[in-house]
C-alpha positions in Angstrom: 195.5 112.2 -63.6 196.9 111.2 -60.2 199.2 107.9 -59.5 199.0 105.8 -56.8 201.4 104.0 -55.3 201.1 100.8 -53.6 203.1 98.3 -51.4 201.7 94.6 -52.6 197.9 95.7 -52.2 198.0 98.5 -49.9 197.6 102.1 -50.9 201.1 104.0 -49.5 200.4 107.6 -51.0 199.3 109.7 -54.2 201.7 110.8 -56.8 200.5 114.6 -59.2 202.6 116.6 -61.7 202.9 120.3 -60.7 203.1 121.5 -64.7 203.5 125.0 -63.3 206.9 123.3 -61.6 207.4 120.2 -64.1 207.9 118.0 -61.1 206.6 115.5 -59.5 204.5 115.9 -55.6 204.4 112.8 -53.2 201.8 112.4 -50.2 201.5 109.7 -47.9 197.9 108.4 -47.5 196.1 108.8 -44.3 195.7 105.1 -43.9 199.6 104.2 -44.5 200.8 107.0 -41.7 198.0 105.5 -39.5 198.9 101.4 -40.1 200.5 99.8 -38.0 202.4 98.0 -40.4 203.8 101.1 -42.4 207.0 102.4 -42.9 208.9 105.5 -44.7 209.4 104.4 -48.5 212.9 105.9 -48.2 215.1 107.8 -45.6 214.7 111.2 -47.8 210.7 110.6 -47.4 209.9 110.5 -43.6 206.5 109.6 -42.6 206.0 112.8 -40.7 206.3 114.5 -44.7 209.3 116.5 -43.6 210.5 116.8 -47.2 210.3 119.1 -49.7 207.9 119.0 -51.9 208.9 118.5 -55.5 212.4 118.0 -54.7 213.0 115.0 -52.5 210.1 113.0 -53.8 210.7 114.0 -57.6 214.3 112.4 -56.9 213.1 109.2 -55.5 210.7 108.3 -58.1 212.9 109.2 -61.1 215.5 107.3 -59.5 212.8 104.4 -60.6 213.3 105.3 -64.2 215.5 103.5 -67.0 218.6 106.3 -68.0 220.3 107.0 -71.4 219.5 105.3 -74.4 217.5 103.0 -72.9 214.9 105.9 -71.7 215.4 107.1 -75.0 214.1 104.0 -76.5 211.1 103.8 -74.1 210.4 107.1 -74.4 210.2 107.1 -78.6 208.3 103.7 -78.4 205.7 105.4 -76.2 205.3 108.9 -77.5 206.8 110.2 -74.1 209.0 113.5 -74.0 212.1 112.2 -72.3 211.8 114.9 -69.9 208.8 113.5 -68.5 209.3 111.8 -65.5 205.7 111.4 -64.1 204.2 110.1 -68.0 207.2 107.5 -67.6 205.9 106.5 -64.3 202.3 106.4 -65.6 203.8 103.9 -68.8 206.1 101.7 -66.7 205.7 101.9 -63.0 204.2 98.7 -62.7 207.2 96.5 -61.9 209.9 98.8 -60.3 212.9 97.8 -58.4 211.9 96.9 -54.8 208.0 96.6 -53.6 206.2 99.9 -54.8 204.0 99.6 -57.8 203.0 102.8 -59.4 199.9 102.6 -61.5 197.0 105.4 -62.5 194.6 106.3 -60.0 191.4 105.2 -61.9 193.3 101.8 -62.4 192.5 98.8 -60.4 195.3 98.1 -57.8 195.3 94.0 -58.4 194.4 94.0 -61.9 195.6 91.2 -64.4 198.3 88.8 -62.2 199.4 86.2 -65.1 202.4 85.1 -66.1 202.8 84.5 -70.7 205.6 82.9 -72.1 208.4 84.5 -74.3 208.4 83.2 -76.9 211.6 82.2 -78.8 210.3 84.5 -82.2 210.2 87.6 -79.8 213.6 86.4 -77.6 215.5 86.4 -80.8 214.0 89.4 -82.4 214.8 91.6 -79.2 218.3 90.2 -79.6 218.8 90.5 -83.1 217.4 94.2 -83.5 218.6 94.9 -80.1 214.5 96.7 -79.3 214.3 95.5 -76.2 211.0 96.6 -75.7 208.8 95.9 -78.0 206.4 94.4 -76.6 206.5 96.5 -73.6 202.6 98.1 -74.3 201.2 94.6 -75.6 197.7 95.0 -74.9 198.3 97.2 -72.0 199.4 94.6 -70.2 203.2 94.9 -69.7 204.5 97.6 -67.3 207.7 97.0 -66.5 210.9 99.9 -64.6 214.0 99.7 -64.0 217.0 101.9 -63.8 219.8 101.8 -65.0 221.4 102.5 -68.8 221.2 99.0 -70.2 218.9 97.5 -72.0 217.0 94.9 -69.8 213.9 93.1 -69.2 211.5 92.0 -66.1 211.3 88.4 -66.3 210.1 85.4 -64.8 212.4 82.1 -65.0 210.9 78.9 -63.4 213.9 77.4 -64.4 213.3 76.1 -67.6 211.7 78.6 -69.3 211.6 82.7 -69.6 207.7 84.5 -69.0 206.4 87.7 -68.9 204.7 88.9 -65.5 201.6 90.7 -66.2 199.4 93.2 -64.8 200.7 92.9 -60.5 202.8 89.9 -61.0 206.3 90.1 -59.5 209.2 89.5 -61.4 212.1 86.9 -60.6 215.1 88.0 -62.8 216.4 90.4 -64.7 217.2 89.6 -68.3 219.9 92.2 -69.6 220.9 91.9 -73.1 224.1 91.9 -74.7 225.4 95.3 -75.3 226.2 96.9 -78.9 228.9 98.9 -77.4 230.5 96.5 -75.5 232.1 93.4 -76.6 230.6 90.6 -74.2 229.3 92.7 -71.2 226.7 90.5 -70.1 229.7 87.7 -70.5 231.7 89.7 -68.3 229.1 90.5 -65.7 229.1 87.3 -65.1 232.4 86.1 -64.5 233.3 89.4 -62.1 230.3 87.9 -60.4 231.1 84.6 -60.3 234.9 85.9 -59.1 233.6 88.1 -56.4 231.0 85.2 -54.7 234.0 82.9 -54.5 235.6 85.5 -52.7 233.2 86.1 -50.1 231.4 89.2 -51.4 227.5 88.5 -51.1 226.5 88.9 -55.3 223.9 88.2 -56.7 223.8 85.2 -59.1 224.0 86.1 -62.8 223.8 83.3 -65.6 224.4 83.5 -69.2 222.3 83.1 -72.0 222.7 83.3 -75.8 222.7 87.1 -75.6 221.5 88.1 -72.6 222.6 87.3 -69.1 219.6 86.5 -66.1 220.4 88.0 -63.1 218.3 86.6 -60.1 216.4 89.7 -58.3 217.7 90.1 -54.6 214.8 91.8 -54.4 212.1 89.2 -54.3 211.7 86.1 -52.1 209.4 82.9 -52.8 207.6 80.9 -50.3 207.0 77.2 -49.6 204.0 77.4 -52.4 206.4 79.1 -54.7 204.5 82.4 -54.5 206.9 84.7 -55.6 206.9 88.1 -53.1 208.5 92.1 -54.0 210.9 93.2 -51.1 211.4 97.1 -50.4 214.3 98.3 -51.3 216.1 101.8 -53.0 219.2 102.2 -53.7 221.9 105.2 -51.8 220.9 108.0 -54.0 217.1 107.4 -53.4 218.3 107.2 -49.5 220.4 110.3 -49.7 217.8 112.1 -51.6 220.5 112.4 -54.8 219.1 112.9 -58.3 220.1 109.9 -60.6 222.5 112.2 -62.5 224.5 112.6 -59.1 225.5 108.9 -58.4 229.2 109.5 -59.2 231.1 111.4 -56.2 232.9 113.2 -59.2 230.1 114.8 -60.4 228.4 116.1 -56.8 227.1 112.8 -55.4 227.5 111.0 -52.4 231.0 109.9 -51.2 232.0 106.4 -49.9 232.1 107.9 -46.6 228.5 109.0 -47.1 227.3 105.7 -47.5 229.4 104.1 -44.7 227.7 106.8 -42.7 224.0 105.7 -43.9 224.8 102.3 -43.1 225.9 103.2 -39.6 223.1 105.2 -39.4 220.0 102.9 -40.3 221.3 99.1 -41.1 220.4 96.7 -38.2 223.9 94.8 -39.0 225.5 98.0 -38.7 228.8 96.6 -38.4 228.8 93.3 -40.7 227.3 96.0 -43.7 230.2 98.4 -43.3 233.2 95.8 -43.8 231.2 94.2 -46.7 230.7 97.9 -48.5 234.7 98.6 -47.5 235.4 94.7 -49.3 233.4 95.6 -52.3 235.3 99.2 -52.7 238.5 97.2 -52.7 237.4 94.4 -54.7 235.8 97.4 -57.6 239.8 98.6 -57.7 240.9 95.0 -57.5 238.7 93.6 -60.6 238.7 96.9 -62.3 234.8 98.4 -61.8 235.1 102.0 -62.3 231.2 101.7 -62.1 230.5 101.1 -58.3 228.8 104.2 -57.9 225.7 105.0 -55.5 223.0 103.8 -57.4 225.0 99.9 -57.7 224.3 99.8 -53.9 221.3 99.9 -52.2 220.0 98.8 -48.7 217.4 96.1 -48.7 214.1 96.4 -46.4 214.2 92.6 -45.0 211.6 91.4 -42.5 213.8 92.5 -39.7 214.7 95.8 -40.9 217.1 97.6 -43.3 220.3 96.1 -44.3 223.0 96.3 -47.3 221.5 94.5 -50.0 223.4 91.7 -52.2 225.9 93.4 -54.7 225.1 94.0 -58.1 226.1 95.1 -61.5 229.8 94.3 -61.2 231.9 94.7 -64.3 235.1 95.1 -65.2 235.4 98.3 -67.2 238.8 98.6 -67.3 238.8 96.1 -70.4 236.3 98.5 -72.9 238.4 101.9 -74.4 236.5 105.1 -73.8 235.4 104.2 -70.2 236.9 106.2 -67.5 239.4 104.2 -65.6 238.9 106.2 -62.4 236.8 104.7 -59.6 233.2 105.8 -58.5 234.6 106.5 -55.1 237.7 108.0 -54.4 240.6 105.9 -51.9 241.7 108.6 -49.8 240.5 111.1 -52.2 242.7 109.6 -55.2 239.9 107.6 -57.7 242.8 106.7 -60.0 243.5 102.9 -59.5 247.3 103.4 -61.2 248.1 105.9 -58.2 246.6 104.8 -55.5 249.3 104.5 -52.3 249.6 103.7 -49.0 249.2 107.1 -47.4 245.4 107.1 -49.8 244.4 104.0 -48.0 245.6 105.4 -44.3 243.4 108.6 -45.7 240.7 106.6 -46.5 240.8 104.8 -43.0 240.7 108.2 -41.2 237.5 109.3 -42.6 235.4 106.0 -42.1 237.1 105.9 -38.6 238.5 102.8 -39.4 242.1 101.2 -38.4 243.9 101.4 -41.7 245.7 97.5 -40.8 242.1 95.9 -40.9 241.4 97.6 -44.2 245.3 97.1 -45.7 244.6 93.2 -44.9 241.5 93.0 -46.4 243.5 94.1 -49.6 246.0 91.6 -48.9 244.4 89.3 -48.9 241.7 89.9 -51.9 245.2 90.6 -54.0 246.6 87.1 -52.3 243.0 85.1 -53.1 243.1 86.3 -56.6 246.7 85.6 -57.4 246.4 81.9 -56.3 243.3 80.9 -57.4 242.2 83.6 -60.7 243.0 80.2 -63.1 241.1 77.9 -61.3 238.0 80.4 -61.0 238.6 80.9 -64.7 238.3 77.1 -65.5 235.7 76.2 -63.2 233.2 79.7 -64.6 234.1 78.1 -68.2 233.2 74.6 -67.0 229.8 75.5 -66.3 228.8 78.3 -68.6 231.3 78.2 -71.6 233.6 80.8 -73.0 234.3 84.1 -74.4 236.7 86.4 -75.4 236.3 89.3 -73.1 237.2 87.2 -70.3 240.9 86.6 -70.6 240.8 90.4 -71.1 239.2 90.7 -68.0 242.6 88.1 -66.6 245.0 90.0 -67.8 243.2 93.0 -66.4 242.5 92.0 -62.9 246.6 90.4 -62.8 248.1 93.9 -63.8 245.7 95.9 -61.6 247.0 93.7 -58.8 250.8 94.0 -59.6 250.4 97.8 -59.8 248.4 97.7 -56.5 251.8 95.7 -54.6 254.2 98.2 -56.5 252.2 101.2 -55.0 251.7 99.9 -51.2 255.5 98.9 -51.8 256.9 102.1 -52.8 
């Protein structure tokens, strides 16, 4: 069995497993490379098929995949070795991140576009039992990626009510549900959020729920008829042609200087992406995300071309024991926040090629913004969504990380 891929309704390339090689083997189709509307799927996957075979296109498709216990899950419900990427693929590449679709070849590229309620029954059961997808092979019908380690579903939200899509329809939001390890994650995603828009950072918008927080996909677009539309999109792994287990710098992936590079490289607002990626790397040490590695960023295909996409996934881990306090990217090549001095951040300026005053007063200034106004962003989150413990944690947290921060550039 072969896989095709598609962009909305148009027939990009062929997916086959090598068993003699247990990986995965992308071509482009003859008609994509000829069209005059096509484009490379991802900067490690040039049209001209300059790529290695088994490597650079095994990477970019499992980079589709969920990770961790949520594979796990998938994987049991299904009958599918967790080893096996391409089966995955074959069970859930339906509704990925970005625009592809992956579906099998003797399958009907349009098939079923519906949308079916969720019903409150099989809401509360997901977030009682915490099976988050159990009714991912209803009838054949569901087919639903993305990656990541949470638990999370595909959703549509007209703004009263939560549906399934079905078959080819799109997606408008993410529903993520509240974490058994972690005392109000989807409570805290949130607020950091809600904290980093009012500071400028473009993120996306995520609203609570009772269990589950709905983040709005930056990845989808609806017109004037309310059509909604899938946006390409991968994140700097898939770009780099990392594997998924590599998005840490730590452990052999890409380095903040990497992605600046990228963005340099291939963003058509080259300049305006760089300082936002250099405010989000302050504000992860600022609110205490050790978890802005390269899979929480990805560049967004728009209409005009390829650009740093909203922010995402933004937590403040320094509240939960057991998570690693250092950050995704190293400051100078020191990733511990407690250390972090002035001679890292001059460092850090000399290997973007950046004056080390515009990125000292971007900290500033972050540290300034959050000192004066951290109460009022608290009250006017509760205001409109309620309360929880986890977030005066997450105050105390973000007020000690920013004393430590002044001692350090003071001493």
């Amino acid at each position: 069995m072969s896989l095709n891929v598609y962009y909305r309704n148009n027939l990009v390339g062929t997916l086959r497993y090598r068993d003699q090689e247990s990986r995965i083997h992308f071509d482009y189709s003859n008609d994509w490379i000829n069209s005059l509307d096509s484009f490379p799927i991802s900067q490690s996957l040039p049209l001209s098929g300059d790529y290695k075979r088994g490597t650079a296109d095994h990477r970019f498709f499992a980079n589709l995949l969920p990770e961790a216990a949520a594979r796990e899950t998938i994987c049991r419900g299904l009958g599918i070795s967790i080893d096996n990427d391409y089966e995955l693929l074959a069970a859930i590449g339906g509704e990925c991140a970005g625009a592809l679709r992956i579906v099998p070849e003797e399958g009907n590229k349009t098939d079923v576009y519906d949308y079916e309620p969720i019903s409150d029954t099989d809401l509360k059961k997901a977030i009682d039992t915490r099976i988050s997808y159990t009714r991912l092979s209803a009838g054949g019908k569901l087919r639903l990626s993305l990656a990541g380690a949470q638990d999370k579903w595909p959703v549509y939200f007209d703004g009263a009510r939560l549906y399934w899509p079905l078959g080819s329809a799109p997606s408008s939001h993410i529903l993520k549900f509240a974490s058994r390890d972690y005392k109000g994650l989807n409570w805290n995603e949130a607020y950091i959020s809600f904290i980093a828009g009012h500071l400028g950072l473009p993120a996306v918008d995520v609203s609570i729920g009772n269990g589950y927080s709905l983040t709005q996909r930056y990845d989808r677009i609806k017109d004037e008829n309310g059509t909604i539309y899938r946006l390409h999109q991968e994140d700097f792994c898939q770009a780099m042609g990392y594997p998924y287990y590599k998005k840490y710098e730590s452990d052999g992936g890409p380095s903040f200087r990497d992605c600046i590079g990228m963005l340099k490289t291939i963003s058509i607002s080259s300049a305006k992406d760089q300082i936002s990626l250099l405010r989000w790397q302050i504000l992860n040490l600022l609110l205490g995300n050790s978890d802005g590695h390269a899979k929480n960023i990805s560049i967004l295909y728009a209409e005009n071309g390829p650009e740093l996409s909203a922010f995402y996934d933004l937590v403040c881990t320094s509240v939960y024991p057991g998570i690693s306090k250092h950050l995704a990217f190293s400051v100078g090549g020191n990733a511990d926040p407690g250390q972090i001095r002035g001679e890292d951040w001059n460092r850090f300026a000399a290997e973007l090629g950046m004056r080390p005053a515009i990125i000292l007063k971007t900290l500033n200034t972050f540290s300034e913004m959050l000192q004066d106004n951290l109460v009022d962003y608290h009250k006017e989150f509760v205001a409109q969504n309620g309360t929880d413990p986890v977030l005066d944690r997450i105050d105390q947290a973000i007020r000690k990380q920013l004393r430590r921060t002044q001692t350090l550039l003071e001493g």
